[in-house]
N, C-alpha and C positions, 0 to 999 in steps of 0.2 A: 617504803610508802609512808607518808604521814598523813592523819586525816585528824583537823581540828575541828572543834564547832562551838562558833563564838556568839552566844546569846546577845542581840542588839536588847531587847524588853522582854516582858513577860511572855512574850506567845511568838517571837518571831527571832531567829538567829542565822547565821551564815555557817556555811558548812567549807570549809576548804579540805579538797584532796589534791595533794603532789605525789606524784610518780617520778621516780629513776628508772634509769634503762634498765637496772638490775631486776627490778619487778616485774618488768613483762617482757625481759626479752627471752625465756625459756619457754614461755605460752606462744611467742611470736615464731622462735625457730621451730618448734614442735608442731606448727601449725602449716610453716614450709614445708616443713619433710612428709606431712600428710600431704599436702598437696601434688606434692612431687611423685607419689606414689600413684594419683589419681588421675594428675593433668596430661592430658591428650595434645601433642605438640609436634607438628610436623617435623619427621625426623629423625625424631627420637623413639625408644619404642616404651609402650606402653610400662611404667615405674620406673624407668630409666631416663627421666628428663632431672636434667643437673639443679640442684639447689638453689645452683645462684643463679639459675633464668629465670629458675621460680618467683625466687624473692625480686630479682629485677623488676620481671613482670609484673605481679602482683603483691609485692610487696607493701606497697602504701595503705591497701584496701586490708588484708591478712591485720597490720599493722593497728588501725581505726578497728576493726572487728575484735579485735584483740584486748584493746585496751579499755573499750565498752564493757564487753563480758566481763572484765574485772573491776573497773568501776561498780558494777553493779550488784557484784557479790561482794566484795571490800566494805562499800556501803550499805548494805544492808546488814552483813555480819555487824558492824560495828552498829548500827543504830539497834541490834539485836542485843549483843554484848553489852551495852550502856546504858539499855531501858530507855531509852526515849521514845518520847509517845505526839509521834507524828498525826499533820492532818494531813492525808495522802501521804505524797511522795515527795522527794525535793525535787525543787527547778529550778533549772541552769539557767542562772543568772545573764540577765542580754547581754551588759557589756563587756564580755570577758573577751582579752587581746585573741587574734588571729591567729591559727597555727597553723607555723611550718613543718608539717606531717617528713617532709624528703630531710631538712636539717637538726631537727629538736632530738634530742634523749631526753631530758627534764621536761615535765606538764603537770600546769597547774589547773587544777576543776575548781571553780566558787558555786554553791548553790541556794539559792534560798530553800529556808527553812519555817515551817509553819509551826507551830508547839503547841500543844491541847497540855493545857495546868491540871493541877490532879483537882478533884472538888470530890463535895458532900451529896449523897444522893438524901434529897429532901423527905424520904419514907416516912416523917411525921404526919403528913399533911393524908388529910381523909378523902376518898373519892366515894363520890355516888352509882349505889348499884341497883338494879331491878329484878323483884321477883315477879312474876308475870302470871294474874290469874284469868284462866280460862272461862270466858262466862256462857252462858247458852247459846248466845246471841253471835259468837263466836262460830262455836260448833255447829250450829244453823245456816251459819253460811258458809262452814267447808262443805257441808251435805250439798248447797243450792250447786257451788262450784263443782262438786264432780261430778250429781249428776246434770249438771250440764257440759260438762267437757267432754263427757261418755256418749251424751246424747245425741239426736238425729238431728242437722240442720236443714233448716227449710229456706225457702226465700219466698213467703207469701206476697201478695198486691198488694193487702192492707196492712198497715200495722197495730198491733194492740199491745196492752198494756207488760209489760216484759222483754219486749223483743228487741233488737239491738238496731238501729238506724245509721247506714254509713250519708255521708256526703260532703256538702261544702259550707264550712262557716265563716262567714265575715263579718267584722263589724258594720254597722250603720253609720256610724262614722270615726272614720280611721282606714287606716290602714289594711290592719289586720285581716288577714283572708286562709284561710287553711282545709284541708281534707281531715274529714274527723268519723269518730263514730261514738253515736248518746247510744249510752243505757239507758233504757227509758225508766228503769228501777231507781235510779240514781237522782231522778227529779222531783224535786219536794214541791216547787209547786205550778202549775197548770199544767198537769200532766197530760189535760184531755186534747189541748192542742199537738200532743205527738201521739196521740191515738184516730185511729181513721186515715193515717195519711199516704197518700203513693208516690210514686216515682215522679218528680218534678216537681212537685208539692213546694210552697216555702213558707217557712214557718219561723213568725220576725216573736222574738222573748225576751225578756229581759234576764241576762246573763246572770246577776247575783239572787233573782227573786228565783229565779227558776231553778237552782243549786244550792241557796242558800253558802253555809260559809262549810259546806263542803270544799275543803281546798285542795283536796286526792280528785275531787270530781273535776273541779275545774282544772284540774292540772292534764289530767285526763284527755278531756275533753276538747280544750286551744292546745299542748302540748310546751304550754309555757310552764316555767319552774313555780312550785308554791310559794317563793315572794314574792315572784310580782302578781301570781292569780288573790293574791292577800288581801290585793288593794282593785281588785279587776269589776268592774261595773260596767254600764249602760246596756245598748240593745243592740242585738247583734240577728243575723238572719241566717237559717239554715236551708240548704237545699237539699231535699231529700233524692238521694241515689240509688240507694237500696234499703232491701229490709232482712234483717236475717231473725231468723225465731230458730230454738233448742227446744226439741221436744225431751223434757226430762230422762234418762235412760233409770230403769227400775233397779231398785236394791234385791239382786239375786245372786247368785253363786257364780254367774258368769262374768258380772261386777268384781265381785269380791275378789274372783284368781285375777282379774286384770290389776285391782291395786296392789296387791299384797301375795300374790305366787296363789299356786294353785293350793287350794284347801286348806290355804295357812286362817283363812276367817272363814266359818258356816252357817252364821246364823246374822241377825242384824243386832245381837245383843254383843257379840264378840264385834263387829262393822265398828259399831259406838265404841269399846274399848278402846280400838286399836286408833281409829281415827282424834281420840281425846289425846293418848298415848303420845301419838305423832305428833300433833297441834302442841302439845306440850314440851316436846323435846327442840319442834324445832323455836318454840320464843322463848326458850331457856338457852338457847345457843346462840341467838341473836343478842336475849338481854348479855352472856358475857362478852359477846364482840363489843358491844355496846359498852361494858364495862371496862375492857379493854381499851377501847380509845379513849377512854375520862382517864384510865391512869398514866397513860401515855401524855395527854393533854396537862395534866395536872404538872406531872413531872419535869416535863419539858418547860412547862411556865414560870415553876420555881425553881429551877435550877440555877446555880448562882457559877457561871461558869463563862470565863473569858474567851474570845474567836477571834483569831487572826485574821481580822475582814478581809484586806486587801490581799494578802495570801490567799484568803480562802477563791475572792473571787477570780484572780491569775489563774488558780489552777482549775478552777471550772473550766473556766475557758479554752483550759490547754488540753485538759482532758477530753473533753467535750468542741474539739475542735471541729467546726462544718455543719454542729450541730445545733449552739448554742451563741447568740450576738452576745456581745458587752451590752446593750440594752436590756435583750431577755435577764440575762441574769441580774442586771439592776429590779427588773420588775419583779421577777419572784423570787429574791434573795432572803425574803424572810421566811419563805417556805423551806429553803436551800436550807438556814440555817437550824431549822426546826427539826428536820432532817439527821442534820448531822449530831444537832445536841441531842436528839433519840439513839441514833448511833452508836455515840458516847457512853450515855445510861446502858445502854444493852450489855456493852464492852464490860462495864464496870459490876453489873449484875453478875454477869459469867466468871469473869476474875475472883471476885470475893465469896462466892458460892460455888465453885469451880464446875460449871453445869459442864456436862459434856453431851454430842450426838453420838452415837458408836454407827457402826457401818450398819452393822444388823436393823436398826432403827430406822437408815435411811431405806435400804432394802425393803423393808416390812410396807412400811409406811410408803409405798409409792407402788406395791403389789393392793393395800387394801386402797387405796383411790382405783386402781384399775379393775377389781371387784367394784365397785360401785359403779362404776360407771358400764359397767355389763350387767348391772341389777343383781351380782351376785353374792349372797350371804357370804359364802365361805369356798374355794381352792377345789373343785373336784379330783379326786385323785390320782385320774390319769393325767390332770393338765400341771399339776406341781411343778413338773421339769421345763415343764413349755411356758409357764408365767413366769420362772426364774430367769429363766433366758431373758423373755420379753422386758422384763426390770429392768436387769443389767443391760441392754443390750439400750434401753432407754435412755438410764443414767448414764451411760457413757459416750449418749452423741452429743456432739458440739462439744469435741475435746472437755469432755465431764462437765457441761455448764448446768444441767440437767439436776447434777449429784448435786453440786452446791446450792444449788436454790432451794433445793428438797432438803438438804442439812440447814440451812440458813433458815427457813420457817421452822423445823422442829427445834431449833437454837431457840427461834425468838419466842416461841410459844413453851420454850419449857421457863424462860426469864419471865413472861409474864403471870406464870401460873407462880411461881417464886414470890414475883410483888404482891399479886391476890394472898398468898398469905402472909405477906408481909407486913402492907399494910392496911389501915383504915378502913374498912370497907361498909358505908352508912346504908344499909337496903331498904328498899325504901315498896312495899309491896302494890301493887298496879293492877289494872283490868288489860286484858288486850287490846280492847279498842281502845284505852289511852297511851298503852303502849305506842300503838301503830302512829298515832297522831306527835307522836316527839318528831322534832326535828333530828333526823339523822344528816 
């Protein structure tokens, strides 16, 4: 067997593998003789059918299986052996001569080659981070939020000041027609036109006066994205449907086990603790997702790293056969690309840092998601043997695709925690409610 690979440019080369008969004719006889052992052929009794009906018979198909499965350990071994640093896989070049499977011993394979160049990961460059402070005004409206989540719904005749209003909004002129529900809290100004009103009611406002540059509200409210509610004005008319009102549920002990387990808060001094606690942990977790995609973003922008376009896009397409046009991937080929140069970085982080997952880690970590999601702190300890199972037993459906995705995040988030200290990181300290209002 000989296998070349002849660089055309910097990111793209040809791969030739030739095959002698000597290469795979002992995979091919050896694959006869199993078969012969196996095949069921009138006549003959079962492991007693002759070798060479076998290979008669199926010998072309045994032959093509045969020389695949080596192809593809041949090449891989050697792109392993040589350090080459592929983007995907190779593809078998279209116009390669016709084979006569019944007459040839010698075959020749050509495949394109895609090549990802080594480059500099740009860690000089700073990214922006957020510390996130909690203000009252904040903490005021988790309190409004839960006890109204907890609380008793009604559906009065009238409505008043608070209570939530479903029905139909459309413009006045335009198009625009939708099923919606106001908060009437939510409205800066003529509130008193959505107080008193009942069922059939309609009530014509003007959209930006009445929200102001609330753009969570109007987003809310039409169900249109905040750029275009940015620029959203005139009058529009609502038809009132329903009304629903929350009668506040009280801050008591019977509260308190429903957020947080029974008798873990007793009083409303510990309620505040725990609730500030929480509010805080979770826009600390958010500011670094947040932080996480600026150095992703960053990275990827300055990265000075060459792509085998036209490669790249053949093999989308091949990969991604039935599922993806040569148009789509025209269209979002710069996301494609954005992609793959995160990819890269990631590769190159893990390489030079040698980050590793261990099993245990994917194990752990995929038992405490399944505590959370049963609300539970910690493993009871009759259930230990029964949640190890349930893990394993998770991880390993869909021929392991379960393991690796679960490896593959705790991969990428131990590379990001790596760059956080790696590089730059300019913090820059914030209110929540300016927080909320960044564009994510």
């Amino acid at each position: 067997m000989n296998i070349t690979l002849n660089q055309t440019d910097s990111t793209n080369a040809q791969l030739k593998v030739v095959l002698e008969e000597a290469d795979y004719a002992t995979q091919v006889d050896q694959q006869v003789k199993e078969y012969s052992k196996k095949a069921q052929i009138k006549g003959f009794r079962p492991g007693k059918v002759p070798a060479g009906l076998v290979k008669k018979m199926y010998g072309k198909s045994i032959l093509v299986e045969q020389i695949n499965k080596l192809l593809q350990e041949q090449i891989s071994k050697y792109i392993k052996d040589n350090d080459v640093k592929l983007l995907g896989e190779p593809l078998p070049e279209p116009n390669q001569s016709e084979i006569d499977w019944d007459t040839q011993k010698s075959f020749e394979f050509n495949y394109a080659v895609g090549l990802l160049p080594d480059f500099n990961l740009p860690l000089d460059k700073s990214v922006e981070g957020y510390k996130v402070e909690v203000d009252q005004k904040t903490i005021d409206e988790a309190y409004e939020n839960l006890k109204r989540q907890f609380g008793k719904t009604t559906n009065p005749e009238t409505s008043e000041q608070g209570d939530f209003i479903s029905g139909e909004l459309k413009a006045v002129e335009g198009e625009f027609q939708s099923k919606t529900l106001i908060p009437t809290n939510r409205v800066v100004e003529g509130q008193d036109k959505f107080v008193g009103v009942k069922e059939g009611d309609v009530i014509r406002f003007d959209i930006r006066k009445t929200f102001g540059d609330d753009n969570a509200a109007l987003a809310h409210v039409t169900g249109l994205s905040k750029e275009v509610t940015a620029d959203l004005n005139g009058e529009f008319e609502f038809t009132v449907e329903k009304i629903s009102r929350t009668e506040p549920a009280e801050l008591n002990q019977e509260l308190f086990d429903k957020l947080f387990g029974k008798d873990e808060v007793k009083s409303e001094e510990e309620l505040d603790a725990k609730i500030r606690e929480t509010i805080q942990e979770n826009y600390d977790r958010e500011a670094e997702n947040l932080l996480n995609r600026n150095i992703i973003d960053t990275l990827v922008d300055n990265v000075d790293v060459e792509i085998p376009t036209e490669f790249f896009k053949r093999w989308l397409q091949v990969t991604n056969e039935g599922r993806l046009t040569a148009e789509q991937i025209e269209e979002n080929f710069d996301k494609y690309v954005r992609e793959l140069k995160w990819s890269m970085i990631k590769n190159k982080v893990v390489e030079q840092n040698e980050l590793k997952v261990s099993n245990e880690e994917v194990v752990n970590s995929t038992k405490e998601k399944m505590l959370a999601q049963f609300n539970m702190p910690e493993i009871p300890e009759e259930l230990v043997e029964s949640m190890n199972n349930y893990a394993n037993q998770y991880l390993s459906q869909d021929n392991g695709r379960n393991y690796i995705q679960e490896y593959e995040q705790l991969l990428a988030e131990k590379v990001l925690a790596k760059l956080r200290e790696t590089m730059t990181v300019a913090e820059k300290t914030i209110t929540a409610e300016d927080f909320r209002n960044l564009s994510f």
